[in-house]
BALOBA-1460 file (C-alpha; in Angstrom, 3 decimals):
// residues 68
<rec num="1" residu="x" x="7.444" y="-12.890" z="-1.459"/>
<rec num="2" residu="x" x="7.437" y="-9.185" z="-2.193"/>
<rec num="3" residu="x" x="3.944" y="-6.747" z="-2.725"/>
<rec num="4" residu="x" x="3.785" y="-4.746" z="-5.862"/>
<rec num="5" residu="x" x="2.546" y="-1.154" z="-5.141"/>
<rec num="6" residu="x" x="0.675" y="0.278" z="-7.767"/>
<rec num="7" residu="x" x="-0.862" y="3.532" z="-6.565"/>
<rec num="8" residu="x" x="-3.526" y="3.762" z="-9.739"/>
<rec num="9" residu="x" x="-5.039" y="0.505" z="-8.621"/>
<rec num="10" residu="x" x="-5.341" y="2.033" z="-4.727"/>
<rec num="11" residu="x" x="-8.868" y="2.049" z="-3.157"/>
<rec num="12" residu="x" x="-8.172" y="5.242" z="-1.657"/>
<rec num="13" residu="x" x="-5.879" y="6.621" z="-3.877"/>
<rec num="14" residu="x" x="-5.930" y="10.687" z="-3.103"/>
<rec num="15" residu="x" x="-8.065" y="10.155" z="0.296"/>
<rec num="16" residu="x" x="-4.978" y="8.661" z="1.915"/>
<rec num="17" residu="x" x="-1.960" y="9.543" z="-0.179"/>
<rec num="18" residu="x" x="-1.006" y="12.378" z="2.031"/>
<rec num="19" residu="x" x="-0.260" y="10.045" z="5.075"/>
<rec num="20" residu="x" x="1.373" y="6.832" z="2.959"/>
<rec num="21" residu="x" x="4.637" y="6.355" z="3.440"/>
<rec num="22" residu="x" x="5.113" y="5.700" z="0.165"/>
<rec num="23" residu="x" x="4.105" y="8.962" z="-0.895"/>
<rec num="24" residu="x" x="6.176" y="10.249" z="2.255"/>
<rec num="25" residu="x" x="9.283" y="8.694" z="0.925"/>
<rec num="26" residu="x" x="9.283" y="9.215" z="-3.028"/>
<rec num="27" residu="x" x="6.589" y="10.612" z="-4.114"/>
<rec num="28" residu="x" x="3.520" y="8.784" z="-5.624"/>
<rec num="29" residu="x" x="5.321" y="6.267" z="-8.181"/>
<rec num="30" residu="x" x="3.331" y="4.302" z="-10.557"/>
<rec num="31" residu="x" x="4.308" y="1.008" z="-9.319"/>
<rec num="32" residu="x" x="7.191" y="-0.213" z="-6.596"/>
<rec num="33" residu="x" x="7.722" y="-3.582" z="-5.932"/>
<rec num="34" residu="x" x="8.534" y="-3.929" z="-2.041"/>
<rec num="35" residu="x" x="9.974" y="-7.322" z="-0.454"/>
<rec num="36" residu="x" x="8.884" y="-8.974" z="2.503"/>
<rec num="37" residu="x" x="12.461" y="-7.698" z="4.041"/>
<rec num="38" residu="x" x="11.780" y="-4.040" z="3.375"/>
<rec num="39" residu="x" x="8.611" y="-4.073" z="4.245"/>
<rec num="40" residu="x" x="9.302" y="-5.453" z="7.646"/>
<rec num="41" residu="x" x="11.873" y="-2.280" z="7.796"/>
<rec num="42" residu="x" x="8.812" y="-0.094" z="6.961"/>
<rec num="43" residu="x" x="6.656" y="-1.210" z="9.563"/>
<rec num="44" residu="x" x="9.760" y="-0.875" z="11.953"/>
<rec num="45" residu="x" x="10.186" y="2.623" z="11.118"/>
<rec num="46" residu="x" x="6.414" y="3.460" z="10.977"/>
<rec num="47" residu="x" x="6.056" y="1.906" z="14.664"/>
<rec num="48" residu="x" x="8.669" y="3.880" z="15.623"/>
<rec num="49" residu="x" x="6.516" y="7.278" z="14.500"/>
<rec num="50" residu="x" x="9.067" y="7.864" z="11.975"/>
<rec num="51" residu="x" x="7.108" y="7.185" z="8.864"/>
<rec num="52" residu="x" x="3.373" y="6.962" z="8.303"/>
<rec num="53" residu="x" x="2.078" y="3.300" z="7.453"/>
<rec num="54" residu="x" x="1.808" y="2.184" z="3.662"/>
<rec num="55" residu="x" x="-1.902" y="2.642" z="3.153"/>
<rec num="56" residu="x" x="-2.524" y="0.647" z="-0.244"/>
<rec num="57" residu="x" x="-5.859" y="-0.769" z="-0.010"/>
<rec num="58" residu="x" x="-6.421" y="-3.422" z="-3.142"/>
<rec num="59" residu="x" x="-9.791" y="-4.114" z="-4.487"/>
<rec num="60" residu="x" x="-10.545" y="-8.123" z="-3.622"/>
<rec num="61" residu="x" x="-13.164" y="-10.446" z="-5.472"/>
<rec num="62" residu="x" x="-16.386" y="-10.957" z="-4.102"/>
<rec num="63" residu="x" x="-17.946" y="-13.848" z="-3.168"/>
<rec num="64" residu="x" x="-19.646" y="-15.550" z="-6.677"/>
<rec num="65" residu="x" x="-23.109" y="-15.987" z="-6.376"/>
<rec num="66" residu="x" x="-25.237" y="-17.784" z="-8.547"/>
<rec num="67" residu="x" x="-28.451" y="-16.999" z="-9.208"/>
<rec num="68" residu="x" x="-30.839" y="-19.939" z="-8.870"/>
């Protein structure tokens, strides 16, 4: 499995891009594509106090309601 980074689609795009490692490491990109493997390494180093935590926040769908 691997998660797809795309800062433009980031719910808190500029409010948190100055502590995201992702910003940290490489700037903001306009999309990385991080495996499960490397992102396991990331959370090592960020536990560690090394990095700062990925902070990507995606949008998610509501619940559907129907009107009656």
């Amino acid at each position: 499995m691997t998660t797809t980074i795309d800062c433009d689609t980031c719910l808190v795009r500029g409010l948190a891009c100055h502590d995201c490692v992702v910003t940290v490491l490489l700037g903001p990109p306009p999309e990385l594509t991080i495996d499960d493997e490397e992102l396991r390494a990331l959370d090592v180093l960020a536990d560690e106090g090394l990095v700062p935590r990925l902070r990507l926040v995606q949008p998610v769908d509501g619940p559907e309601i129907e009107s009656a």
